[in-house]
N, C-alpha and C positions, 0 to 999 in steps of 0.2 A: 138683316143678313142678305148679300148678293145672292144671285142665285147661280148656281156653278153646274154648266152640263160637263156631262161625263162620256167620253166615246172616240170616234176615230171620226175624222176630218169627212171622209170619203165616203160614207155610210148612207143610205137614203134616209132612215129613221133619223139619224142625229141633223143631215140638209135641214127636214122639214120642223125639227125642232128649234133649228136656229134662225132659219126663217120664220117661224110662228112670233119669236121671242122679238127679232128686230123688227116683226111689223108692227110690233104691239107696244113700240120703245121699251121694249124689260130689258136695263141693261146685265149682262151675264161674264161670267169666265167661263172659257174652255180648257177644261184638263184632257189631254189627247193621250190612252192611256197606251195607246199603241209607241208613243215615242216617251212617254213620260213614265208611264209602270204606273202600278197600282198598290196599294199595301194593302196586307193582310188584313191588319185593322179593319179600313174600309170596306174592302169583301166581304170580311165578318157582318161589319152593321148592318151592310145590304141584302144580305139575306139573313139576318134577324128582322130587317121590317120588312124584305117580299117573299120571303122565303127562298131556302139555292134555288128552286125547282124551276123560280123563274127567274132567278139572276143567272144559271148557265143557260146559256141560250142552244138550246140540241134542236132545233129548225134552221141553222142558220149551216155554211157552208163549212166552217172551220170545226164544227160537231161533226159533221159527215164524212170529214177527212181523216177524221182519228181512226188507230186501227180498233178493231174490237173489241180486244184485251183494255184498252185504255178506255173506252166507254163502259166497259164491264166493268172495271175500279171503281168508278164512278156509284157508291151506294151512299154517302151522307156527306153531310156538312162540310167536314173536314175535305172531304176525297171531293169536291167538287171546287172551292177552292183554290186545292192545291191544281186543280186542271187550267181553271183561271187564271191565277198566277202565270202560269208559264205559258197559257194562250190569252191573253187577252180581248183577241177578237172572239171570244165564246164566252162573253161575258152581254148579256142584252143590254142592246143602245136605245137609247141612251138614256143616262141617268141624272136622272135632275135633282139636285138640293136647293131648296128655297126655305124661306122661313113662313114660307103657309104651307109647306107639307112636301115631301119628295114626290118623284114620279118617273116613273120605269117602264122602257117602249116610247113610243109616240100614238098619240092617240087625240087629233086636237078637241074632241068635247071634255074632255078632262082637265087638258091643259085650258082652256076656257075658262070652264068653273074655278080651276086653283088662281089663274092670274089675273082675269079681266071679273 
């Protein structure tokens, strides 16, 4: 299986993931879900294996911009989701599928141990 990151072009966590990726020759696709969309489906699976808690991303800028009422919505699965969906940037970057195991954020001793 390729290994397919997931995120926006301009993002520093998704830079240093792609950098890590072509220093290490792992060749990858980039899905930019900023221009591309994301589907439910996938939202779903991704937080079935990190859970929402840490697939929305509420430390990042586009969390902080919502009004309150709309962060107040925000109590499960479903309701987090559907905030992804329509924001994408509040979705944490970036998200790696590989066939030795996904990985969510950046974090290079992790990405280490999964690739080299």
């Amino acid at each position: 299986m390729k290994v397919k990151v997931f995120g926006i072009p301009n993002c520093g966590s998704v830079k240093k993931a792609r950098t890590f990726l072509e220093e290490n020759n792992i060749d990858y696709d980039f899905h930019d879900y900023k221009k591309e969309g994301i589907s439910e489906e996938q939202l779903q699976k991704w937080c079935e294996e990190f859970g929402w808690e840490t697939v929305l991303n509420k430390k990042g800028m586009t969390w902080r911009n919502l009004d309150e009422a709309t962060k107040l919505a925000v109590q499960d699965q479903q309701s987090a989701i559907k905030i992804m969906k329509q924001q994408t940037s509040a979705i944490k970057r970036p998200v790696i599928e590989s066939g030795k195991g996904n990985l969510i954020g950046f974090d290079e001793n992790q990405y280490q141990s999964n690739f080299l």
